[in-house]
N, C-alpha and C positions, 0 to 999 in steps of 0.2 A: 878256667880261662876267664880273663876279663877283660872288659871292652865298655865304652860308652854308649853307643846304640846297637843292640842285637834286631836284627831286620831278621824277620820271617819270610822266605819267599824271593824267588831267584827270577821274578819277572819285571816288568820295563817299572814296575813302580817301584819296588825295594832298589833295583840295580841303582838306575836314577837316582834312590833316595840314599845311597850309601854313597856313589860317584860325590855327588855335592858336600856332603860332610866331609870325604876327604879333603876336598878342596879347600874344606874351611880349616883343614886342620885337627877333624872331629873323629874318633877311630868306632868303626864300627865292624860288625863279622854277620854276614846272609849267613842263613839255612834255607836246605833246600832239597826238597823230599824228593824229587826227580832226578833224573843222570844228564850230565851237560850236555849232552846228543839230543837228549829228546825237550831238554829246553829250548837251546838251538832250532831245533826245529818243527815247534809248533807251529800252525798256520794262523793267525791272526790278522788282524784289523789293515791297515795302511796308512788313512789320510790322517793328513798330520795339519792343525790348526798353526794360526801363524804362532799362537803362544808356545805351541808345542815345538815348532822349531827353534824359536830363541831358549827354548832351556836345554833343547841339545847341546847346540853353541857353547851357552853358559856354562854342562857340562865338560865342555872338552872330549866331545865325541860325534861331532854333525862332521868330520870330514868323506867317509863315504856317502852318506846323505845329499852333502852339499854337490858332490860329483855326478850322483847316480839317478839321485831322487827328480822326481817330475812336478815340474810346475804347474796347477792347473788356475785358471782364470776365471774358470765358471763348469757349471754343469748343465748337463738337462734335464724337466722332467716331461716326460709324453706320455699325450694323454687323449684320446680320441682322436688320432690320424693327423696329431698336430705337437709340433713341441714348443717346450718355452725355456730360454735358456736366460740360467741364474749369473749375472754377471757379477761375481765375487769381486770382480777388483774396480771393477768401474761403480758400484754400488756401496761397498763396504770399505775397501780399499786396500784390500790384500786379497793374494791365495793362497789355495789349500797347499801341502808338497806331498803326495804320492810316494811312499815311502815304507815295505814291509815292518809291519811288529818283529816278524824274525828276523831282521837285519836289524833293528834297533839292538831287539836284545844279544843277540852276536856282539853286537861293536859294543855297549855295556860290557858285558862278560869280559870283552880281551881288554878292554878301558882298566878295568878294576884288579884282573887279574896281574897284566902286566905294571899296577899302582904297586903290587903286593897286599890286596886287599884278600882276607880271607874269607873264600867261597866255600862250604860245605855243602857237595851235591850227594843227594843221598843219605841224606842224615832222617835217621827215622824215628818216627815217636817223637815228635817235636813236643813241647807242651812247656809255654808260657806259665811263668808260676810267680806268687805274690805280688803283684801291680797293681795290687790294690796300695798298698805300702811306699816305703822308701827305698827297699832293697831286691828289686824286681830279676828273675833269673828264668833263663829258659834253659832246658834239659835236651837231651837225645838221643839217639844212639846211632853208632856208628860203626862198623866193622864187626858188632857184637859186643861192643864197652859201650859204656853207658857216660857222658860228658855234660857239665854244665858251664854254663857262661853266666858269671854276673855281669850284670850292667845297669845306667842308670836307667833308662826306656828299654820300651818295646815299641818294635814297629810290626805290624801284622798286614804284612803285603802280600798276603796268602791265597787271594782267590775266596772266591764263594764257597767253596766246598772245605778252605781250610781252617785249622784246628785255633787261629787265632780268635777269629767268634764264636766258636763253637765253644772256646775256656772264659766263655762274661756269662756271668749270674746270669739265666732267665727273666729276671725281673729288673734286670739293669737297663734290658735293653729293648726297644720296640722297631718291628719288622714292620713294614710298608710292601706290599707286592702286586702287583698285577700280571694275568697272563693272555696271552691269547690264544688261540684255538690254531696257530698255522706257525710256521716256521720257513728258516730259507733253505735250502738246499743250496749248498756250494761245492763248486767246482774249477781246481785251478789247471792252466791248460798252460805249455808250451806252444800259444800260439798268439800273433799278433791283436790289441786291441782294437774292435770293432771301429772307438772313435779316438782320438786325442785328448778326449774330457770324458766324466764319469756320464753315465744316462739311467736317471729312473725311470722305470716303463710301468705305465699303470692300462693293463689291457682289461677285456670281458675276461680273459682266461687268468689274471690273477696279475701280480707283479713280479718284477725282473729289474735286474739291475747290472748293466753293463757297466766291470772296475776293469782292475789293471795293478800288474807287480812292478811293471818295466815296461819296456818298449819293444819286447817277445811272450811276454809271457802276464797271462790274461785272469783274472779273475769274475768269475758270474754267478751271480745267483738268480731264482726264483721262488717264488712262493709255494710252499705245501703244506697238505697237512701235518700238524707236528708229530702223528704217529709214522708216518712217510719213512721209512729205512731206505737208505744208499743202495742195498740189494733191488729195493721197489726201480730204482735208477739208473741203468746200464746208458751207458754214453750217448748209446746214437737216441734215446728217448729224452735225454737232457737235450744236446742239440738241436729235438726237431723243435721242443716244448720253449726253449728260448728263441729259437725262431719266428717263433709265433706270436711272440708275446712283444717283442722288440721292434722299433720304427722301422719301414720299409729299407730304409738308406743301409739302418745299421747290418739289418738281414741280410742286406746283399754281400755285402763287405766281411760278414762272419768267415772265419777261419774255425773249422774243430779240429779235434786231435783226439789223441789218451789224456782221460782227467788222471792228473800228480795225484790228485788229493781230493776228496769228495765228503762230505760230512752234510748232516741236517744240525741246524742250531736252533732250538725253539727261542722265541719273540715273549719277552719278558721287561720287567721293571720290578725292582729291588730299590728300599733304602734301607738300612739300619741306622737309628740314632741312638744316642751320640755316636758320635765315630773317636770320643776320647773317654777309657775307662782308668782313671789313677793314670798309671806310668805306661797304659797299654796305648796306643793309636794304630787303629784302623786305617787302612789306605786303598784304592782302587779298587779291583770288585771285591773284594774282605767286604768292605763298608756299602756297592752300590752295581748294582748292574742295568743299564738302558739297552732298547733294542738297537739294533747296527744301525735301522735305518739314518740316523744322522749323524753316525760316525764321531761316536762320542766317547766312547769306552777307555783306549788308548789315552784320548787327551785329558780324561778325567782324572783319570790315574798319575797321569803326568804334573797336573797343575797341585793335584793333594801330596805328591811326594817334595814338589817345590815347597809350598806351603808348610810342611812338616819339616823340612831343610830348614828354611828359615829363621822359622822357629824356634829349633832347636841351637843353632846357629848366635840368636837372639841371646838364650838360656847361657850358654856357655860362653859367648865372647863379652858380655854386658850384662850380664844377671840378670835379663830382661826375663818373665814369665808371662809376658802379655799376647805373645803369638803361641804359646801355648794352650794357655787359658780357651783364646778363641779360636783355636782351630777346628774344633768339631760346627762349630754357626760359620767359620767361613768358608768352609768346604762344601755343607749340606745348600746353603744359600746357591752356591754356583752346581752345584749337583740336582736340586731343584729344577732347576731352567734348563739343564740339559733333559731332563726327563721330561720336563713338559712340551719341551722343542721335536723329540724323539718319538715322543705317543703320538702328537699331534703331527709330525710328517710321516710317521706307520702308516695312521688313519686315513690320509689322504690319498696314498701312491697302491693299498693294498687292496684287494678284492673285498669286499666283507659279504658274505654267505649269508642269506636269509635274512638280511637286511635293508629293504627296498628302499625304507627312510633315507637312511645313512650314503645310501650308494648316490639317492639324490642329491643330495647334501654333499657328497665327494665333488660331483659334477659341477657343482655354484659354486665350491670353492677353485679348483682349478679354473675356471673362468676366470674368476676374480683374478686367480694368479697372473693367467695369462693379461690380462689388460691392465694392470697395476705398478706404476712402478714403486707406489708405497710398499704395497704387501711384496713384492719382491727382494726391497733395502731390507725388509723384517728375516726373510729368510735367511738374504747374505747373511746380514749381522747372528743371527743364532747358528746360523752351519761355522760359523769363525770363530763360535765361542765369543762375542764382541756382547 
């Protein structure tokens, strides 16, 4: 088989970044180690920056979105028996849209498929080979045959765990990482959201964060420790534990249920650089992962598969190689600032254990927050990717 871009990876960054080249005219073919059910329905991120909704658009797939999806204005963050709300649009000038990762990727999928784009779900043994070169190919297997694709690039939209970094020289490439000792515990509920806007809850008992999928159906988390297992978690102990942690208003107003879905996700920061090896590019968490707290993940993914669209885009309609060139510094640039924006509102809204300093230092900063309307513009603008 041959193709001009072979994308690794059947998530909102490959789909994205193959959607777009159609457009332009550009043929490309996803791999994709998983079965379309269990892509479909992964549980994933939601808020969507204003950037991130105009490349829906530009795809040719924001029409559920545009229908379905929630508009928010502002947020909350509470914080000692008092809140302070981030007004996104009176400060910054836009909002966020409330919008599942699984419903992206759904409408992706059926976008591409119904293009006649070819999706291989289930293709195993992936391995990107020669990009160092001019004649770059990736392999696989499938059904029990073994198939290759030549093409000109590679696009490695794999996730952190896949085989697109895992095939760069050692010495090619330098790892950035930080961890922390807690993670969120989540829980999605068929049941109404507590408020109409997001709420970060910063209590003595830890942090909590009151989302949202829709206008039924609710997304929460809390803070645990990272060793913390979903078995440690039986429902009515999530409930009482977010009750506790969350503003007086919002407690009252809780609705529980049967959690759909329940998972721990440890709290981390990831870069790799370069995120361009020869004919190979890295894309979304392949190349970078931030903690959720400022809801960065999705978009990051999103603006690097634009980027590498572009790009490419550039290369093929005008001989251009100059968004090529520079794709690995203008990606890590804006990947930069979302990590910095994401550690430092972790630090703020999370409990920190054994740390007396630090928890005082939480305190003078939320004040500040609250009496500011400088330090507040600072927030909008980086929760908006601005």
């Amino acid at each position: 088989m041959r193709t001009q871009v072979a994308i690794v990876g059947a998530g909102p960054a490959g789909l994205l970044l193959s959607q777009l080249l159609h457009l332009a005219g550009i043929d490309s073919v996803v791999l994709e180690r998983r079965s379309r059910a269990y892509v479909e329905a992964r549980i994933r991120a939601g808020v969507l920056e204003p950037g991130t909704v105009e490349l829906l658009k530009r795809a040719q797939v924001s029409a559920r979105m545009e229908r379905d999806g929630l508009t928010h204005d502002g947020f909350r963050i509470a914080f000692g028996g008092r809140s302070t709300r981030i007004d996104l649009t009176g400060l910054a000038g836009a909002p966020v849209t409330v919008y599942g990762q699984t419903e992206i990727t759904q409408d992706l999928i059926a976008a591409r498929l119904a293009l006649g784009c070819t999706v291989v779900f289930e293709a195993e043994n992936v391995l990107p080979l020669d990009f160092a070169g001019s004649q770059p190919r990736v392999t696989y297997t499938k059904d029990g045959r073994t198939h290759e694709i030549a093409c000109d690039f590679i696009a490695g939209c794999d996730g952190s765990h896949g085989v697109s970094r895992a095939s760069i020289a050692p010495d090619a490439i330098t790892m950035y990482e930080r961890s922390l000792p807690f993670g969120w515990l989540g829980v999605l509920s068929d049941t109404p959201p507590v408020d109409s806007e997001l709420i970060y809850a910063r209590s003595e008992r830890g942090f909590a964060l009151c989302s949202m999928r829709s206008a039924v159906r609710s997304r929460y988390y809390v803070q645990v420790p990272v060793a913390d297992t979903v078995e440690q978690w039986p429902d009515e102990r999530f409930w009482e534990e977010l009750r506790r942690r969350i503003p007086e208003d919002a407690a009252a107003s809780l609705v529980t249920g049967p959690s759909l879905e329940k998972s721990v996700a440890p709290l981390r920061s990831f870069v790799a650089e370069p995120m361009r090896f020869g004919r190979l590019f890295l894309a979304g968490d392949a190349a970078h992962i931030v903690p959720p707290t400022g809801a960065k993940g999705l978009n990051l993914a999103a603006a690097d598969a634009a980027c590498l669209a572009d790009a490419l885009i550039a290369h093929y309609q005008d001989g251009d190689g100059r968004g090529l060139d520079a794709y690995s510094d203008t990606c890590l640039k804006r990947v930069w600032q979302a990590i910095r924006f994401s550690w430092w509102f972790t630090g703020l809204t999370h409990r920190l254990d054994g740390d007396a300093f630090g928890t005082k230092l939480q305190a003078a900063e939320l004040d500040q927050l609250a009496g500011s309307r400088a330090v507040q513009t600072v927030v909008a603008r980086s929760y908006l990717g601005r």
